[in-house]
C-alpha positions as CSV (number, residue, x, y, z in Angstrom):
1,X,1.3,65.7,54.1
2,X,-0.4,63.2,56.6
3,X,-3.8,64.3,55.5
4,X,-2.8,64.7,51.6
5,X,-1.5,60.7,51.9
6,X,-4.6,59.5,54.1
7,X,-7.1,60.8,51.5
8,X,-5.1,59.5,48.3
9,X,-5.0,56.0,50.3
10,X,-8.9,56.0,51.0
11,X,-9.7,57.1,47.4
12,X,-7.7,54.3,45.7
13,X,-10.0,51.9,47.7
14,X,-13.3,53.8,46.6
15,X,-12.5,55.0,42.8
16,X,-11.9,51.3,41.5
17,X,-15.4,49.9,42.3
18,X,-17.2,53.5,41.3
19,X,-15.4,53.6,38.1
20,X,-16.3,49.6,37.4
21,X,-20.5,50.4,38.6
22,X,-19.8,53.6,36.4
23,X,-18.3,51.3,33.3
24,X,-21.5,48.7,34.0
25,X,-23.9,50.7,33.2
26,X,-23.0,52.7,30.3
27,X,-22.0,49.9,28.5
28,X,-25.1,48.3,29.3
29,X,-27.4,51.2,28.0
30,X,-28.7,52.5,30.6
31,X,-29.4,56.0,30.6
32,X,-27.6,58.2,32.9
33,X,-28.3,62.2,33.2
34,X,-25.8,64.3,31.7
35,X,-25.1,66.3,35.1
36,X,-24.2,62.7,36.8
37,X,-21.8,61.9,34.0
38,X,-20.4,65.5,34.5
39,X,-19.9,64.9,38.4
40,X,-18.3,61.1,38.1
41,X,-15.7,62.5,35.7
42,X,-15.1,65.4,37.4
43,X,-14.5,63.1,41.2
44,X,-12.7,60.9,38.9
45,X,-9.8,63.8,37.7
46,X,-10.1,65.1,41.6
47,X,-9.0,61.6,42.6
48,X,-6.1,61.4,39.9
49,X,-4.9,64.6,40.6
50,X,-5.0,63.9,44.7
51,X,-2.7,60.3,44.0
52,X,-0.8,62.6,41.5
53,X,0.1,65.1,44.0
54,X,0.7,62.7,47.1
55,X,3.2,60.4,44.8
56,X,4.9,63.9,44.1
57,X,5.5,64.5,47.5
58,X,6.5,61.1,48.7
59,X,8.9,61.2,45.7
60,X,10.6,64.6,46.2
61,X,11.0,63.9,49.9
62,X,12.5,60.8,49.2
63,X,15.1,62.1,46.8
64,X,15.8,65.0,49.3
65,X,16.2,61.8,52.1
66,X,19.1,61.0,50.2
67,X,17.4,58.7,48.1
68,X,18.4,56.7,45.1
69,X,15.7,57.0,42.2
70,X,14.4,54.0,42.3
71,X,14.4,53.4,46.0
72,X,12.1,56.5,45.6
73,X,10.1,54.9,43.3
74,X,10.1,51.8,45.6
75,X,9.1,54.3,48.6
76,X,6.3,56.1,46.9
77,X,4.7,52.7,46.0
78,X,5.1,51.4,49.7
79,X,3.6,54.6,51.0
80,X,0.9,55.5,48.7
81,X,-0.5,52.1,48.0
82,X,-2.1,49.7,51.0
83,X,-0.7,46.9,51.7
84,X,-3.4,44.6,51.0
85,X,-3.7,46.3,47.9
86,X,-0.3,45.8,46.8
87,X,-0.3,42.0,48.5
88,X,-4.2,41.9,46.4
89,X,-1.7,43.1,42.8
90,X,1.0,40.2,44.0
91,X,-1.2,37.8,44.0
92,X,-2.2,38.3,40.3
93,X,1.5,38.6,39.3
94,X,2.6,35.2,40.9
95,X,-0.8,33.7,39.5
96,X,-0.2,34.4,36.1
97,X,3.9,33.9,36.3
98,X,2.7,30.1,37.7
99,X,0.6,29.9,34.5
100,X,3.9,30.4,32.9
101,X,5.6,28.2,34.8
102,X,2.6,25.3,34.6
103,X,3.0,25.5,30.5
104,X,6.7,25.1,30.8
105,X,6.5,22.3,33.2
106,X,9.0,24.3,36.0
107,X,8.9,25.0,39.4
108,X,9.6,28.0,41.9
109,X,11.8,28.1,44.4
110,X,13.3,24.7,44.2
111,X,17.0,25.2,44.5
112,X,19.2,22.0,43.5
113,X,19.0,19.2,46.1
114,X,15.9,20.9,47.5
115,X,13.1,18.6,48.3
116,X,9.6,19.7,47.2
117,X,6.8,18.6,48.7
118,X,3.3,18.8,46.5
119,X,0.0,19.6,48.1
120,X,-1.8,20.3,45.2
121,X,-3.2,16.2,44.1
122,X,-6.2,16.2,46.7
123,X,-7.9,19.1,45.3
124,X,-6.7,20.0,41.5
125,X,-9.5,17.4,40.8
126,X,-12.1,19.2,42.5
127,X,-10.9,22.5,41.5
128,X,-10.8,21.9,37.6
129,X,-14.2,19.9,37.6
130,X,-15.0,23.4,39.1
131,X,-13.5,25.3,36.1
132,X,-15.4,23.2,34.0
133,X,-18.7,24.2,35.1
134,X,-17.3,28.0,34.9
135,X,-17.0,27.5,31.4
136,X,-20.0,26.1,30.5
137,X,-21.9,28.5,32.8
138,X,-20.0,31.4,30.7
139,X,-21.3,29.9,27.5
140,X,-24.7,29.1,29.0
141,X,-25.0,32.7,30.2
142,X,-24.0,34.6,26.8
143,X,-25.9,32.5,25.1
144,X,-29.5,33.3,27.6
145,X,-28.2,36.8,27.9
146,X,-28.6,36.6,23.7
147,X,-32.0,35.1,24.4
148,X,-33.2,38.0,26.4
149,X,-31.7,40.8,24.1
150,X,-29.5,42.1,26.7
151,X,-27.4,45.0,25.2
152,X,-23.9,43.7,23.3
153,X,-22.2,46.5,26.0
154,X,-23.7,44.2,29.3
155,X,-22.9,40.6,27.3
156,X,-19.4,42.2,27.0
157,X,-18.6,43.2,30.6
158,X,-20.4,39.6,31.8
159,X,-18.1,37.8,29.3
160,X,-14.9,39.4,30.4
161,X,-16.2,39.2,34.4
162,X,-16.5,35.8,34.1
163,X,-13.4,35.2,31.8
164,X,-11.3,36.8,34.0
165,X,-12.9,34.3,37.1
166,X,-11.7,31.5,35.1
167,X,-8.5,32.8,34.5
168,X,-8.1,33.5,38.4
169,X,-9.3,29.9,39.2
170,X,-7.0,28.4,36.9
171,X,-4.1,30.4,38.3
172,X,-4.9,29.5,41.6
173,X,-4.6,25.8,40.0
174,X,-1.3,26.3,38.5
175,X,0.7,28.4,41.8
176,X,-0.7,25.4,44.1
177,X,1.2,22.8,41.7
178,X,4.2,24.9,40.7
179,X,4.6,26.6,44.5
180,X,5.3,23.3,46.0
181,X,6.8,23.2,49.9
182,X,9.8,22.9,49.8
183,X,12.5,21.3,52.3
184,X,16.4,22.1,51.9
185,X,19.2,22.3,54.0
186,X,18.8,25.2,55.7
187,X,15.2,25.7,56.1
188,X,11.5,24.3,56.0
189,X,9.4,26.7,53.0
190,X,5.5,25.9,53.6
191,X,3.6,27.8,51.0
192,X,-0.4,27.8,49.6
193,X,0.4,28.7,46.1
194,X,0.4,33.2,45.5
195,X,-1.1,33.6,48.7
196,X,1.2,32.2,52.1
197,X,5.5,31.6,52.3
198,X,6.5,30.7,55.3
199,X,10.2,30.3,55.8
200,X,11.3,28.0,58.8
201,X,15.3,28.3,60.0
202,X,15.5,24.1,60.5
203,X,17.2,24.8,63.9
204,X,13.9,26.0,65.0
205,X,12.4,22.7,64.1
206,X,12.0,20.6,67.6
207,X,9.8,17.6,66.2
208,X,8.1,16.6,63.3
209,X,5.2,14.0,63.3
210,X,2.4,12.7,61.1
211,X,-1.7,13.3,62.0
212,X,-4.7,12.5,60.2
213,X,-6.8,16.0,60.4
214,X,-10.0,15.7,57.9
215,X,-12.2,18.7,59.8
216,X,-9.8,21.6,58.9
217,X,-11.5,24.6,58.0
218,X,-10.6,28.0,56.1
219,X,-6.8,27.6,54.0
220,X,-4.6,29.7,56.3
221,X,-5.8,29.6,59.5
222,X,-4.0,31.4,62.8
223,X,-5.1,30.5,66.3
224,X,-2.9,32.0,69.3
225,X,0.5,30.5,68.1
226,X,-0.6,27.7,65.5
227,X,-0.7,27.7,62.0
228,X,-2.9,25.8,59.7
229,X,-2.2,25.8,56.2
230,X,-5.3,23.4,55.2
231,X,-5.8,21.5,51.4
232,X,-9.4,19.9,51.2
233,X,-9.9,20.4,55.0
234,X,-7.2,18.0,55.5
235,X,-3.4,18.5,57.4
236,X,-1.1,15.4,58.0
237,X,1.6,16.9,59.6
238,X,3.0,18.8,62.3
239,X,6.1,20.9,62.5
240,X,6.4,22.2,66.6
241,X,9.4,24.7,66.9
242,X,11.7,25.4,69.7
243,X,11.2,29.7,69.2
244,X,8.6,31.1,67.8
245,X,8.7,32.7,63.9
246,X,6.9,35.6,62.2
247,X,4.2,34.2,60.0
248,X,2.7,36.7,57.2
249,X,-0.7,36.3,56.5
250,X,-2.7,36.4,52.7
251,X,-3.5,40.6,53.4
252,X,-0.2,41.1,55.1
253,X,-1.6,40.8,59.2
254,X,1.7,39.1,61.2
255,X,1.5,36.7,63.9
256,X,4.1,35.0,65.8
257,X,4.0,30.9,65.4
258,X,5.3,28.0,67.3
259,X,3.3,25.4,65.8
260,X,2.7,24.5,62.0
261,X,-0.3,21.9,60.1
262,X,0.3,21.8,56.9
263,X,-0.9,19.1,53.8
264,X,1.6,17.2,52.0
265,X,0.3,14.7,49.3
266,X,3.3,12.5,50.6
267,X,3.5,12.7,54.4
268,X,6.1,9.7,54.1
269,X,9.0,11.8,52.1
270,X,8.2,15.0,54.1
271,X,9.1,13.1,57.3
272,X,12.0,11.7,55.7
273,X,13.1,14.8,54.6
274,X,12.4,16.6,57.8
275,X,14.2,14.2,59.4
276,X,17.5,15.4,61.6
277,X,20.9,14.6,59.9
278,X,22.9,11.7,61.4
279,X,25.8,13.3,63.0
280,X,29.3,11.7,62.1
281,X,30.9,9.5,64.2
282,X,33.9,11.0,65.6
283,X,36.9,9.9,63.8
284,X,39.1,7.3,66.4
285,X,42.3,8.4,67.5
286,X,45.5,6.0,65.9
């Protein structure tokens, strides 16, 4: 069973691409012997029937666990797929739910009296001046591409490559302004839109203070026991904690933290609202 789930693992990570170089370049007209075409198809059904059979198992051992259905389900999916790949298929789900959520003007994960904290104004600028030139390179490139007399099958695959970039960059966009932190009255939420949630008990919050870092580098960065969650190279605050807490990283590697930088695009109202509670003054005796 080991072996059976090992190889269905390593062939999810190796059919994808072959299939996509595969798809390339018949589409694009070039000609391929009829024995290779024979041999990809037939490695492509081995591989189907190998994730078949694994799932199969997992499933029916599952149910014979004790099992609900779904929980099966649930089980088979955790066991057969990676977890970077299933992180990798998150990713596009909460991208294209923020799209969602970007058209209908909403936010996630901002419970009533919540405060949210934006990070997004110091680089949506830069990031759709990007997307810009994305679409005018995918015009510029169908239209050379046309010039050339590239096949219609290659100008198709380009097209969709490149719409789907666009799509991906504007979904980034939209889960950076709709996947605000957030700071309530139980806990600190630092987030970099599909990609990082951090959830912070506030009792393990020891001090808060404001910094002026402009040589950050990388977007979630872990060093020994600090965290860096970096917009434009740029952090202006930092969260030290009294115990450490179990940070998840993009692809799903934990570390433990006791030290936060993060970016807010109002350091002011994230200090105010990280700011301890004024206890109540005891009531005086009559």
């Amino acid at each position: 069973m080991n072996v059976t789930l090992k190889a269905a693992r390593a062939a999810l990570f190796a059919m994808v691409p072959a299939e996509l170089v595969l798809a390339v370049l018949l589409l694009s007209g070039v000609p391929l012997p009829r024995p290779v075409i024979v041999v990809a198809e037939a490695v492509i059904l081995a591989v189907l029937v190998l994730e078949a059979t694994a799932a199969y198992r997992l499933f029916r051992t599952g149910r014979r666990g004790g099992l609900p259905r779904r929980a099966a389900l649930r089980d088979t999916y955790a066991q057969l797929v990676p977890e970077p790949v299933r992180r990798i298929m998150g990713f596009d789900f909460k991208g294209m739910h923020s799209l969602v959520l970007w058209v209908a003007r909403r936010r996630d994960g901002v419970p009533p009296g919540a405060t949210p904290l934006s990070y997004s104004g110091a680089q949506t600028g830069t990031m759709l001046t990007f997307l810009f030139a994305m679409v005018v390179e995918l015009f510029g490139l169908e239209i050379i591409l046309r010039a050339v007399g590239a096949p219609a099958g290659l100008r198709a695959v380009v097209f969709v490559i490149d719409a789907y970039s666009i799509l991906v960059v504007l979904a980034i966009v939209a889960a950076c302004v709709t996947r605000p932190h957030v700071v309530s009255a139980g806990e600190l939420r630092v987030r970099y839109g599909a990609f990082f949630d951090l959830r912070v008990p506030r009792e393990r919050i020891a001090s808060v203070r404001q910094v002026r870092n402009y040589n950050e580098s990388g977007l979630v960065r872990i060093e020994d026991d600090r965290l860096a969650i970096v917009v434009s190279s740029q952090t202006n605050i930092v969260v030290e904690l009294t115990e450490p807490v179990t940070a998840v990283r993009p692809l799903g590697k934990r570390a433990e933290i006791r030290t936060i930088r993060f970016f807010a695009d109002t350091p002011r109202a994230a200090l105010d609202a990280l700011r301890p509670e004024t206890a109540p003054e005891p009531a005086l005796e009559g």
